[in-house]
C-alpha positions as a printed NumPy array, in Angstrom:
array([[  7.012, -10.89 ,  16.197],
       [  6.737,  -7.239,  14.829],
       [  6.544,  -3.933,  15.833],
       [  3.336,  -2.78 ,  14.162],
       [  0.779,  -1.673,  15.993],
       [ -2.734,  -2.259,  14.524],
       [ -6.706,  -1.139,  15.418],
       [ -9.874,  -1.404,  14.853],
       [-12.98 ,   0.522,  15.704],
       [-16.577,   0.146,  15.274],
       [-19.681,   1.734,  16.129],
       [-22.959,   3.08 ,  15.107],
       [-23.463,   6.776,  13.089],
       [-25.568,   9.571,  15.145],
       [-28.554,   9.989,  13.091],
       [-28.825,  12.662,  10.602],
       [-24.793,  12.65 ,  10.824],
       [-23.666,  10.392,   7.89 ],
       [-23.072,  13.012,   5.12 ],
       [-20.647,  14.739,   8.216],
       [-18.862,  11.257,   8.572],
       [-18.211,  10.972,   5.263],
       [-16.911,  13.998,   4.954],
       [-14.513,  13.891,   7.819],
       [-13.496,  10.457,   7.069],
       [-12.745,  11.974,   3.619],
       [-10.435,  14.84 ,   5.067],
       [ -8.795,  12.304,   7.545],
       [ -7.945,   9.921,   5.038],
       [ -6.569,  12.6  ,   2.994],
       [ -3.939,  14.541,   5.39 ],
       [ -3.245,  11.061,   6.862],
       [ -1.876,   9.801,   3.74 ],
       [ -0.161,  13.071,   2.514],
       [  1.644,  13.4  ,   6.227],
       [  2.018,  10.344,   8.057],
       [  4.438,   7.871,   6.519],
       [  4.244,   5.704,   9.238],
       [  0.327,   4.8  ,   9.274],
       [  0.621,   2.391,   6.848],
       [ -3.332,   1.204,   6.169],
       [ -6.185,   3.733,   7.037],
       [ -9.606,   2.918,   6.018],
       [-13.494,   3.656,   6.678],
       [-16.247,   1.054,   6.417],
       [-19.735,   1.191,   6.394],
       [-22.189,  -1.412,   6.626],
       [-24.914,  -1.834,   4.349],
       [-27.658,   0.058,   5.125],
       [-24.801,   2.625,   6.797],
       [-26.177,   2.974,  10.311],
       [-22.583,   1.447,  11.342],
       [-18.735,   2.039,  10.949],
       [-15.745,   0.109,  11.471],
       [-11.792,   1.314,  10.681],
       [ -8.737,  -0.51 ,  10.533],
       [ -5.528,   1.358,  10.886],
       [ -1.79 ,  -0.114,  10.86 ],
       [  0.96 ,   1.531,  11.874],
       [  4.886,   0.982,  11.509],
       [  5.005,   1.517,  15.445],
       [  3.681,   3.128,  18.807],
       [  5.872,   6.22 ,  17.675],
       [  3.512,   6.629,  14.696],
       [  0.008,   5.6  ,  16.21 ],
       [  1.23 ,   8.6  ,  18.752],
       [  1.652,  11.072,  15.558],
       [ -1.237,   9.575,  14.226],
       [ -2.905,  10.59 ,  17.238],
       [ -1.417,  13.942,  17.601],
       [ -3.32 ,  14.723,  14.509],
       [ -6.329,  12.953,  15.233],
       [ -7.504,  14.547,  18.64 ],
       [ -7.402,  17.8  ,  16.64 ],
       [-10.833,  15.956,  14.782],
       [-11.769,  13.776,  17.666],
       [-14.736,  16.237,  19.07 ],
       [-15.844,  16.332,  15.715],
       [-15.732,  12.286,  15.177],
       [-17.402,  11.761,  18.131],
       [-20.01 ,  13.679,  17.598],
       [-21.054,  11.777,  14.594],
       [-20.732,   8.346,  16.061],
       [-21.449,   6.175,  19.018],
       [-17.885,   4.406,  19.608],
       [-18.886,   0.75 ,  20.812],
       [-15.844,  -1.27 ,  20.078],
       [-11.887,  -0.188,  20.141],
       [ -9.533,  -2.968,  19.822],
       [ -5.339,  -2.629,  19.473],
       [ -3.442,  -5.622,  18.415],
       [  0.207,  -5.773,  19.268],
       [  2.302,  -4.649,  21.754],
       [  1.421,  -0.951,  22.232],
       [  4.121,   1.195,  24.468],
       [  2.646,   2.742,  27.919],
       [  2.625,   5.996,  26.368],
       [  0.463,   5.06 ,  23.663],
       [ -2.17 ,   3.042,  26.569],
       [ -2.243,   5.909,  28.239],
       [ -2.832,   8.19 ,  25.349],
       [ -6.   ,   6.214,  24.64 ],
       [ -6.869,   4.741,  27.667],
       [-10.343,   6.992,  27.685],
       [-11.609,   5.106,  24.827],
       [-11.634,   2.038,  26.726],
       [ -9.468,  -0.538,  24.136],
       [ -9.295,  -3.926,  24.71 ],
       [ -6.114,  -5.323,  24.091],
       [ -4.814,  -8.09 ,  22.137],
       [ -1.687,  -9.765,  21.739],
       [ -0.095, -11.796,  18.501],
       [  0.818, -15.007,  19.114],
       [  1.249, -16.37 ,  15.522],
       [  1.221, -14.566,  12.276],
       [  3.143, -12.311,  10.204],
       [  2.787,  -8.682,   8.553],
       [  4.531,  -8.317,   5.028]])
């Protein structure tokens, strides 16, 4: 199996917040790319009518969803306060350290059983 570590979130935007999602999801995306080799996919989705986000996020390994993090929970106030998180779900085979660096978010877990990552 692999080593990556991948997740997803979804959730509804706050109303009258979407122009500050967009913009933080903007300046995540940004310093995420520029300083954290090891998160490998980072994206933003809306749906249509943009009353709802999801994100997927892959990274090399627990190590870098923690550095990932690290930077993260700098912005997480401000992310949370533009969204209502209903869904958080890690696929893999996440360390301890990393469940218990999330665990408030309430993840559900899932594990690969077939598959592969290129």
């Amino acid at each position: 199996m692999t080593t990556k570590i991948c997740w997803t979130t979804n959730g509804k935007i706050v109303a009258g917040k979407l122009g500050a999602f967009r913009s933080l999801a903007a300046r995540l995306s940004e310093r995420v790319e520029s300083s954290e080799p090891g998160t490998l996919t980072y994206q933003f989705f809306l749906i249509e009518d943009e009353s709802e986000f999801d994100t997927i996020e892959l990274f090399e390994d627990s190590a870098a969803a923690l550095t990932h993090l690290e930077g993260f929970l700098t912005h997480a106030e401000e992310f949370m306060s533009c969204v209502v998180l209903e869904g958080f779900y890690v696929y893999g085979d996440p360390s301890e350290e990393l469940k218990g660096t999330i665990e408030d978010w309430q993840p559900s877990y899932y594990s690969q059983i077939a598959g592969f990552t290129r």
